[in-house]
C-alpha positions as CSV (number, residue, x, y, z in Angstrom):
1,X,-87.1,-91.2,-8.1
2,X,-88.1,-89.3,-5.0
3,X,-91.2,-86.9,-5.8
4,X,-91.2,-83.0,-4.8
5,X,-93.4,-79.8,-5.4
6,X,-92.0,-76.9,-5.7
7,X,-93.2,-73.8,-2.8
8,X,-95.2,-71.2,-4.9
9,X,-93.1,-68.5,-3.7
10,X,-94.4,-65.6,-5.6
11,X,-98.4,-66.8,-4.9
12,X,-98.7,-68.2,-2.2
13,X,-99.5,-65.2,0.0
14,X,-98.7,-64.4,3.6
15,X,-101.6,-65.9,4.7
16,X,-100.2,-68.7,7.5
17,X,-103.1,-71.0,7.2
18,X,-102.8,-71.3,3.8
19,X,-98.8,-72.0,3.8
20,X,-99.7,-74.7,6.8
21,X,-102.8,-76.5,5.1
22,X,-100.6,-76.1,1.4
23,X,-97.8,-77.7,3.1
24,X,-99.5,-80.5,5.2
25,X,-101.6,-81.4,2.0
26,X,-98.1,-82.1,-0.1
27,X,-96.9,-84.7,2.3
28,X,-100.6,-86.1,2.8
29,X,-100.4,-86.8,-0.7
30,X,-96.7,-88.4,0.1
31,X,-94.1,-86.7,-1.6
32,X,-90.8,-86.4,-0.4
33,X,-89.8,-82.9,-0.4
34,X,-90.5,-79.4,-1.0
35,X,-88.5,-76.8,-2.7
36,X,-88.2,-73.4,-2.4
37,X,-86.5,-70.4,-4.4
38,X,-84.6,-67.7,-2.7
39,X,-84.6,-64.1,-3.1
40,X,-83.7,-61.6,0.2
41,X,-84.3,-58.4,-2.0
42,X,-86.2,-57.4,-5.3
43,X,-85.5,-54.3,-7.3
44,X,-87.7,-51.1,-8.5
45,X,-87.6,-51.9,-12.4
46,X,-88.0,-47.9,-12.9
47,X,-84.8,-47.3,-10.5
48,X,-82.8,-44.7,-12.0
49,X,-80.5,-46.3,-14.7
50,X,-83.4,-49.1,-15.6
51,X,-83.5,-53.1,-14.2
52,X,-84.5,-55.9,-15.7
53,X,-85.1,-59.8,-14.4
54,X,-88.1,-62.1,-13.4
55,X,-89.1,-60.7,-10.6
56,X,-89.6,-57.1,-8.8
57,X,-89.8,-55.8,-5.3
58,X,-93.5,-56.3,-6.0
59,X,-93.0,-60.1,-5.4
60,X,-93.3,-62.3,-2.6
61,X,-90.5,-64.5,-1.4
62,X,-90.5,-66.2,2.3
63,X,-86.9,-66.6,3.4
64,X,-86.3,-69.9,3.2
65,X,-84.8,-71.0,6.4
66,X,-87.6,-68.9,8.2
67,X,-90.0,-70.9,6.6
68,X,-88.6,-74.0,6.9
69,X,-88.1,-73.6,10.5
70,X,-92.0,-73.4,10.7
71,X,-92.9,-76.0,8.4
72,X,-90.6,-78.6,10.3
73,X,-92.7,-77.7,13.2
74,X,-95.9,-79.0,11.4
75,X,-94.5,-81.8,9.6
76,X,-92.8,-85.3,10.1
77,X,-91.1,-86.6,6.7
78,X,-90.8,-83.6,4.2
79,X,-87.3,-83.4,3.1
80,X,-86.8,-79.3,2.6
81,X,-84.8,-78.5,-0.5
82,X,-83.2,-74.7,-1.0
83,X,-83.2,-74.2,-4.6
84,X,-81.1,-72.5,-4.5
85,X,-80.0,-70.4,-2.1
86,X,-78.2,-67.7,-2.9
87,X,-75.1,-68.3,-1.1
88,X,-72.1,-65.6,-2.2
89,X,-74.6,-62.9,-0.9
90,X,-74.7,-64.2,2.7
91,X,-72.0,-64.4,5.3
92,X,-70.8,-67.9,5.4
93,X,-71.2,-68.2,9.2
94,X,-74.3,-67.2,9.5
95,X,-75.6,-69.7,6.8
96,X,-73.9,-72.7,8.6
97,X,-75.7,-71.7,12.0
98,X,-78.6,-71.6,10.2
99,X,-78.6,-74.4,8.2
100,X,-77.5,-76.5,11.1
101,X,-79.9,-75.3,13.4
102,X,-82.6,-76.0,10.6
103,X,-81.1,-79.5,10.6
104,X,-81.6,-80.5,13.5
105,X,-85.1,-78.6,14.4
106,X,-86.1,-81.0,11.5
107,X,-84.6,-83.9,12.1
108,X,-81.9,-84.3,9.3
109,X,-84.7,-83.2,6.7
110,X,-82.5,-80.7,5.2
111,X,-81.0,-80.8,1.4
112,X,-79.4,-77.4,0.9
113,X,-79.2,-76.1,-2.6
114,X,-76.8,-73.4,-3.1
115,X,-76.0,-71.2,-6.4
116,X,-74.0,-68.3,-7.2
117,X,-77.2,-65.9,-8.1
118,X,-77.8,-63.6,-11.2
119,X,-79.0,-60.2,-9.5
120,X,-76.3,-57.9,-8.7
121,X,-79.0,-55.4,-6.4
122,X,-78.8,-57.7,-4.0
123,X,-75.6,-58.4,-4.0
124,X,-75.1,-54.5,-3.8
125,X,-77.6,-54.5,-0.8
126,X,-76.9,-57.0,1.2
127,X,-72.9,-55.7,1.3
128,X,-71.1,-58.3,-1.0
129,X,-69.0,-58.7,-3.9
130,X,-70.9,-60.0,-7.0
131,X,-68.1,-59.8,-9.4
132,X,-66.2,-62.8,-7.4
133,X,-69.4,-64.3,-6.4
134,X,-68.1,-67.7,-8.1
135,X,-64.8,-67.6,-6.2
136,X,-66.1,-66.7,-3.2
137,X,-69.2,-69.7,-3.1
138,X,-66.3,-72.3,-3.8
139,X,-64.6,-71.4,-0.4
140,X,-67.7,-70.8,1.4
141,X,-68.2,-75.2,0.3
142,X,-65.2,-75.7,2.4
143,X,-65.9,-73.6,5.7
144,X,-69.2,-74.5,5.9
145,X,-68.1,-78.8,5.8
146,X,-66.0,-77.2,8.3
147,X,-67.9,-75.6,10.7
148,X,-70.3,-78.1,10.3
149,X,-67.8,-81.2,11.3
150,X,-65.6,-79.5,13.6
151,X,-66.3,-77.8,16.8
152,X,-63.6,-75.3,16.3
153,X,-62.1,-73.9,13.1
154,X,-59.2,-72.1,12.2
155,X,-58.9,-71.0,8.5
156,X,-57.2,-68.4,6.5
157,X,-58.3,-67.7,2.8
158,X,-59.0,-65.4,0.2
159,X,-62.5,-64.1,1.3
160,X,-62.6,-65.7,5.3
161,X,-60.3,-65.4,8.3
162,X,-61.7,-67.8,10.7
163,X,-59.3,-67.9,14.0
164,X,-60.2,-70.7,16.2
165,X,-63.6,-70.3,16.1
166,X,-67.1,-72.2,16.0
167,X,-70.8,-72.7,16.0
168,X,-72.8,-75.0,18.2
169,X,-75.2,-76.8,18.1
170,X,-73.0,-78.9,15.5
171,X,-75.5,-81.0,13.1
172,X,-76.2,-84.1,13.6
173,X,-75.3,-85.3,10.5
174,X,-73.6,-84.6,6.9
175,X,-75.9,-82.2,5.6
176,X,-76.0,-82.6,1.6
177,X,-75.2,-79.7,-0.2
178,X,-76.4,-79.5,-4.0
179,X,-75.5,-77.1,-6.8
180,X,-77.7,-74.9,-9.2
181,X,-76.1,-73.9,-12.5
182,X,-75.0,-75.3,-15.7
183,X,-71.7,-73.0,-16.4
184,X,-68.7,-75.4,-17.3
185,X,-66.8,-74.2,-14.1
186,X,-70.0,-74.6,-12.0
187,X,-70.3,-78.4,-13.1
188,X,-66.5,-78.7,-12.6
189,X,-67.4,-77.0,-8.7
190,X,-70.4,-79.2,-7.6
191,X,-68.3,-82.8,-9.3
192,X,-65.6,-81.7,-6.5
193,X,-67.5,-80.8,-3.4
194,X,-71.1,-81.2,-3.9
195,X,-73.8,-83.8,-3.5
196,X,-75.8,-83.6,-6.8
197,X,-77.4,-81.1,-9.4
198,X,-80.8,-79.1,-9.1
199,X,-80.8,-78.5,-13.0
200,X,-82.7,-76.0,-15.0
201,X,-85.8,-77.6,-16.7
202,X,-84.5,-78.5,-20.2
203,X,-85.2,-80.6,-23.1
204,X,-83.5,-84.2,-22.3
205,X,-81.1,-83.5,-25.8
206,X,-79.9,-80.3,-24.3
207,X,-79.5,-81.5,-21.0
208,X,-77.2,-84.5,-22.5
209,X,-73.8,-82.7,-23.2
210,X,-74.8,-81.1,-19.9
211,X,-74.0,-84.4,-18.1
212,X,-71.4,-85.6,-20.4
213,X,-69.7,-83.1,-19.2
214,X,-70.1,-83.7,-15.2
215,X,-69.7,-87.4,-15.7
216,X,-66.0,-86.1,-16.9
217,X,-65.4,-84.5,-13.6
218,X,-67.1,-85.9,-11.4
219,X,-64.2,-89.1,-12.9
220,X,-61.9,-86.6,-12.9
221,X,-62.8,-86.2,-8.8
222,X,-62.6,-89.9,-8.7
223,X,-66.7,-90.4,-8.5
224,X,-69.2,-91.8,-10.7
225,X,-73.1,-91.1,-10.3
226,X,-73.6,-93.5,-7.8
227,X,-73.4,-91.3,-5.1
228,X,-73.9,-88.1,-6.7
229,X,-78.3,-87.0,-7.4
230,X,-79.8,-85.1,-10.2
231,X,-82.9,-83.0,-9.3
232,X,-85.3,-82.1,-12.1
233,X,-88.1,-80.0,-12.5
234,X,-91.4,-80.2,-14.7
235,X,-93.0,-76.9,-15.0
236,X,-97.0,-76.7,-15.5
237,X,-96.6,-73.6,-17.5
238,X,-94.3,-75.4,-20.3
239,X,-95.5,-78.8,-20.0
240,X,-99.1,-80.4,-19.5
241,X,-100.3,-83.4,-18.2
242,X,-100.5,-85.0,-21.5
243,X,-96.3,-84.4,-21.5
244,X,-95.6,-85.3,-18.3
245,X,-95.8,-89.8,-18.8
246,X,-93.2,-88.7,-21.4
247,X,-90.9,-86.7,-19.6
248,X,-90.8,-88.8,-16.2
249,X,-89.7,-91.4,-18.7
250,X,-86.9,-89.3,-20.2
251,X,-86.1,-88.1,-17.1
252,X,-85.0,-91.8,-14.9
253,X,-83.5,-92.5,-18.8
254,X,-80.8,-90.0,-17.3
255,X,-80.4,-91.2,-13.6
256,X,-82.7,-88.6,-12.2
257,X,-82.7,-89.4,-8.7
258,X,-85.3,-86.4,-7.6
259,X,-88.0,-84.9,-9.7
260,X,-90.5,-81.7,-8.8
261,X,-93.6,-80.6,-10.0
262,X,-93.9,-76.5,-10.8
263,X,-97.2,-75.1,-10.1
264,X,-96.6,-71.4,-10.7
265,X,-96.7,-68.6,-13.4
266,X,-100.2,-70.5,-14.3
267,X,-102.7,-67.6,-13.3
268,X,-103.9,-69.1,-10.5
269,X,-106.1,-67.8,-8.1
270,X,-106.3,-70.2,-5.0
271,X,-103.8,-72.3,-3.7
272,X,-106.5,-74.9,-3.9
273,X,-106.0,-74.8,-8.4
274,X,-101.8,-75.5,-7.0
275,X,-103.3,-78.2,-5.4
276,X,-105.4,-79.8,-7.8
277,X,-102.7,-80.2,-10.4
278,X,-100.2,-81.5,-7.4
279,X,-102.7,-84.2,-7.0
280,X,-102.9,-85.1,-10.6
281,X,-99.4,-85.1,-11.3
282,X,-98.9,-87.4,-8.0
283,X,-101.6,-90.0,-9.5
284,X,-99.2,-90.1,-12.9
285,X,-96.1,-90.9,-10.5
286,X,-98.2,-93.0,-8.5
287,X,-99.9,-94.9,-11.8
């Protein structure tokens, strides 16, 4: 299994120092990647008509391609994962420029994680549709393989008109696009054009009928799990060390192919107390 952390978003700070000497500490240690959550706008909970949802405008999120663009300056084998980016709320172009030109500042270290989102402000804000959110992600797949693989692109469909258009720089290479989600039309989605599954921390018994179900399409798609990856997370909050021999073991039981350590929502105070249980957790993989 390749080994990530996941970016402490929401308390980390905006301190630039800290993000570089955080990030260049997770690869010293040698893990493979680092993922990062994505939110472009929070919401007032006491907005007229009321809001609830994890987090707030109060909370911190670096946008992720921003960031990566930075931390691929200051490293040399970090894989950067999205996950996930919300991508029915931004316009499909604009994403494939960016993800390409992320690409190849990095060096092919790009694994973009892509979902359909939950919060409907920012849907409302940033000018899109979040009632055919699901729809609209599924075509966005296609134009962005597109755009990506051919230097111009015409394309007519239900949410795009693309007419003989292109970006450039084109990527280097195929840049993996993984899913977020469990719905049953989501696992149908990512059997059919994606490259793998960055799953919600659950139990291994209720993640079971979970990928009972994708083995079924991704056969039904004529593909097994040989080429298709399954990225897990181990939160700190939820699970100890004293859990963690355990679940790594449950875990490659399944086929996990990538697996992420979650620092966050522990009270710390310093990024050096993230740090502390990264290096622990690393010494379990590593032991």
């Amino acid at each position: 299994m390749k080994a990530g952390v996941v970016f402490p978003q929401t308390e980390i700070g905006d301190d630039v120092a800290v993000i570089r000497d955080y990030t260049q500490t997770v690869e010293g240690l040698g893990f493979d990647f680092l993922l990062a959550y994505d939110h472009v706008l929070g919401a007032n909970p006491d907005r007229e008509g009321g809001w609830r949802g994890p987090y707030t405008h109060i909370d911190m999120f670096h946008e992720p391609f921003t960031l990566f663009s930075y931390l691929a300056a200051i490293t040399e084998t970090l894989e950067f994962t999205t996950g996930i980016l919300v991508l029915p709320q931004r316009q499909t172009a604009l994403v494939a420029k960016q993800a390409a030109q992320l690409d190849i500042l990095s060096r092919g270290r790009l694994r973009l994680g892509v979902g359909i989102g939950w919060n409907w402000v920012e849907f409302q804000g940033l000018g899109e549709d979040f009632s055919t959110r699901g729809k609209r992600s599924e075509e966005q797949i296609k134009l962005l393989r597109l755009l990506w693989n051919e230097p111009l692109v015409k394309f007519e469909g239900q949410f795009h008109s693309f007419d003989n258009v292109g970006i450039s720089p084109l990527p280097k290479r195929r840049i993996p696009i993984w899913f977020g989600g469990s719905a049953d039309v989501v696992l149908d989605r990512m059997a059919r054009l994606g490259d793998g599954w960055i799953a919600n921390p659950m139990p291994i018994e209720k993640m079971k009928p979970y990928l009972e179900k994708l083995s079924q399409y991704l056969a039904q798609a004529n593909r097994t799990f040989d080429d298709f990856g399954l990225d897990m997370r181990i939160g700190v909050r939820q699970h100890g060390p004293d859990t963690w021999d355990r679940l790594l073991a449950e875990y490659q039981s399944i086929g996990t192919t990538h697996i992420s350590i979650a620092t966050g929502g522990m009270g710390f105070t310093t990024i050096d107390e993230h740090l502390t249980v990264i290096r622990r957790f690393k010494e379990h993989l590593d032991g």
